[in-house]
ZATINU-811250 format. One line per 8 residues: number of its first residue (from 0); for each residue z, x, y of C-alpha. Coordinates in steps of 0.1 Angstrom, whole numbers, plus 5000, padded with zeros to 4 digits. Layout:
// residues N
NUM = Z/X/Y | ... $
***
This chain:
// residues 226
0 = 6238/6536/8860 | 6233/6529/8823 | 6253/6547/8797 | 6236/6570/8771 | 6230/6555/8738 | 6231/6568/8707 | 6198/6554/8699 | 6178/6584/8690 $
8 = 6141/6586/8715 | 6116/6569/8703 | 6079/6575/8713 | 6057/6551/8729 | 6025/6546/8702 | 6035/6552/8670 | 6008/6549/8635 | 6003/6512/8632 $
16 = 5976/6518/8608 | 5944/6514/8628 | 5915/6534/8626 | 5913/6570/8629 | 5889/6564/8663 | 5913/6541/8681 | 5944/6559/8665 | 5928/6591/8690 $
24 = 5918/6566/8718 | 5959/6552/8714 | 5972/6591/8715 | 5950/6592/8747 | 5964/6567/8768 | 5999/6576/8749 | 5995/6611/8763 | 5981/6598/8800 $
32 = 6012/6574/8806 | 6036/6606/8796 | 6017/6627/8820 | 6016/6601/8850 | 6055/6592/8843 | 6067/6631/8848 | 6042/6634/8878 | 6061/6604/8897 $
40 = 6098/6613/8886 | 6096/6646/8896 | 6076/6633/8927 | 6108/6607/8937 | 6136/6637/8929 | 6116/6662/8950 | 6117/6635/8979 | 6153/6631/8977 $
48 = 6159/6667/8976 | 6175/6670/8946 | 6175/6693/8919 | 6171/6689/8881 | 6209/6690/8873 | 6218/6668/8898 | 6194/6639/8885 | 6203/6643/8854 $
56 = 6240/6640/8860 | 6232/6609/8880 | 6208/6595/8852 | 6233/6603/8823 | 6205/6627/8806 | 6202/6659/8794 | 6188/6683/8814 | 6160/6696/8786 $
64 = 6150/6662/8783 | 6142/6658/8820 | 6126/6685/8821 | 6107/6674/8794 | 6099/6643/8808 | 6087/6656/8838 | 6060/6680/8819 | 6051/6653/8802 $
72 = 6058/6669/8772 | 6085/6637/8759 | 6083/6611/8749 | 6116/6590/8756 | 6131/6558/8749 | 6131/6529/8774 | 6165/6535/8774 | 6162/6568/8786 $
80 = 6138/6558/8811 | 6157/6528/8822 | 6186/6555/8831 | 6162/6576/8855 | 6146/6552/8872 | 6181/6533/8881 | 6196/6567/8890 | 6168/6574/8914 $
88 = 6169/6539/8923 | 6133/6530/8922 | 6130/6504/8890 | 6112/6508/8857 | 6080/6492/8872 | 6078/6523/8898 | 6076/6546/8871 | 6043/6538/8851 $
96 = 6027/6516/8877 | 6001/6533/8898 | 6005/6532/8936 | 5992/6506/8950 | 5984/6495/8987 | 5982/6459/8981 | 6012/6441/8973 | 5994/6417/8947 $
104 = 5993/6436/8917 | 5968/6430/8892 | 5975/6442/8854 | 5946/6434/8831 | 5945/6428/8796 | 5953/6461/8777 | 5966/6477/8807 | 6003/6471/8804 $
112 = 6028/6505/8793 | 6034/6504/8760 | 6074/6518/8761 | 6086/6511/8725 | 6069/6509/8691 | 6078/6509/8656 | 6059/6523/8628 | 6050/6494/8609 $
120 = 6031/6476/8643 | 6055/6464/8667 | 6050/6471/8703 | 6073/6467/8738 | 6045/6463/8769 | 6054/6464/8800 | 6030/6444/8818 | 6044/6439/8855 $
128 = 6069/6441/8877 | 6084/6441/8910 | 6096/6465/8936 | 6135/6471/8940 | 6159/6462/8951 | 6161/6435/8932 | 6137/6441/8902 | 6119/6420/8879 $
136 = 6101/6431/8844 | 6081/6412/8828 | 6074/6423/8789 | 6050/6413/8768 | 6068/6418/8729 | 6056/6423/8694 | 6080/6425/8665 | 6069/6430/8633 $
144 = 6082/6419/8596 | 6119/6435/8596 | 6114/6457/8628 | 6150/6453/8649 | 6150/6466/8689 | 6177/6477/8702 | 6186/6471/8738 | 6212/6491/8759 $
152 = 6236/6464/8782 | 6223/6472/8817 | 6239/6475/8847 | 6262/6445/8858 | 6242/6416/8864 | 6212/6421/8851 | 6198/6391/8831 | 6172/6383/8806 $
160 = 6150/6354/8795 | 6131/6353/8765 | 6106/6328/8750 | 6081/6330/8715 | 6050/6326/8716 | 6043/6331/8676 | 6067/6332/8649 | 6105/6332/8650 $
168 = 6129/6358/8663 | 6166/6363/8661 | 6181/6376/8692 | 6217/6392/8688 | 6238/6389/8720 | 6272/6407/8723 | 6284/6388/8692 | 6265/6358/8691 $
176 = 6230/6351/8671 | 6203/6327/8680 | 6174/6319/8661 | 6142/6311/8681 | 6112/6292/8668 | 6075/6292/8687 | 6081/6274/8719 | 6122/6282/8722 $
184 = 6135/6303/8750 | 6166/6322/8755 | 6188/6330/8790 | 6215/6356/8786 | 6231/6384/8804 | 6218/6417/8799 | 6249/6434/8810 | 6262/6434/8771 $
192 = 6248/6449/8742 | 6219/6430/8728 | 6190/6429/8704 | 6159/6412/8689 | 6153/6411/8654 | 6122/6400/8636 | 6137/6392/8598 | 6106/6372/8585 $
200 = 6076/6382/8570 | 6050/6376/8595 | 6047/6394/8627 | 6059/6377/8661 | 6055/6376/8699 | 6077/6367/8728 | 6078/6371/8763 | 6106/6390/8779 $
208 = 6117/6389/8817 | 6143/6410/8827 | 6158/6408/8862 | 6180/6434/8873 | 6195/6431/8908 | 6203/6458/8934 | 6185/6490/8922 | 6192/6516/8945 $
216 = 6222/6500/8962 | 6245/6531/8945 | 6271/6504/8942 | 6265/6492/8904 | 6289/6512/8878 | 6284/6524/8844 | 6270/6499/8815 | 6279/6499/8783 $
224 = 6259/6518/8755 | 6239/6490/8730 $
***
């Protein structure tokens, strides 16, 4: 499971400056992905029998916060959600996709989970993924001038590949820097602590795949906190 991280919880839409009318419509779907996240966790711990302190021992959260989560009342950090849906074993994915019968998945434009944001505009979608054990994420990023993620190190052997679509990005791995220009890409392990940076002034965009295998196995051991 992942280690807690002394990141504080961020929520997942923040005031990016848009209209009053969209900022309501973005609160909305904000408030409809919190809802639909605590529905499913609480649906997978009830299934497994176990009770709220238990899962958040497993998960390496506090107990308020899980409760919280699953009233729909939080809003946590991927982090935090990374940690619950590796200690119930299920993937990321599981927990803001809707069921779905039919194993092609379809995500259309403006549908992805928006996990991460940052008050002056940058966003962290979630746009698809797969089913575990061996999981894959696929992230659809938006960094804006001087915003600066911070990324737990998953579980052992997890890794991550990262290309830019617009702009330029400096991604901070363990204790090595990379700059990355439009068109550059980026394979590391995302078993150590990591981070992307945007230190220009103009916004940028990347794509971010993360693969994470054997969720659910109850073999992996604690990663380290980012």
């Amino acid at each position: 499971m992942r280690a807690k991280s002394p990141e504080p919880d961020e929520v997942f839409a923040l005031d990016t400056g848009i209209g009053m009318h969209d900022s309501a419509l973005a609160a909305d779907s904000t408030t409809a992905l919190a809802v639909a996240i605590g529905i499913r966790v609480k649906h997978e711990r009830q299934a497994r029998g176990w009770t709220l302190d238990l899962l958040a021992e497993a998960a390496g959260v506090s107990r308020r916060m899980l409760v919280n989560v699953e009233q729909g009342a939080a809003n946590p950090s991927v982090g935090t959600l990374l940690r619950i849906s590796d200690a119930l074993g299920v993937g990321l994915p599981a927990l803001v996709e809707p069921p779905q019968s039919n194993r092609v998945k379809i995500t259309r434009h403006g549908d992805g989970a928006t996990l991460w944001s940052s008050k002056s505009g940058g966003r962290g979608v979630l746009v698809a993924g797969t089913e575990p054990p061996d999981v894959v994420e696929l992230w659809d990023w938006t960094l804006a001038p001087g915003d600066h993620h911070l990324s737990e190190a998953h579980t052992p052997g997890t890794n991550e590949l990262v290309q830019v679509q617009h702009g330029s990005i400096t991604v901070h791995v363990a204790d090595k820097s990379v700059t990355l220009d439009a068109g550059d890409a980026i394979a590391f392990p995302g078993d150590v602590p990591h981070s992307y940076e945007n230190p220009g002034a103009q916004p940028v965009r990347f794509s971010l795949v993360v693969f994470e295998p054997g969720v659910g196995s109850g073999s992996r051991s604690e990663g380290t906190s980012a």
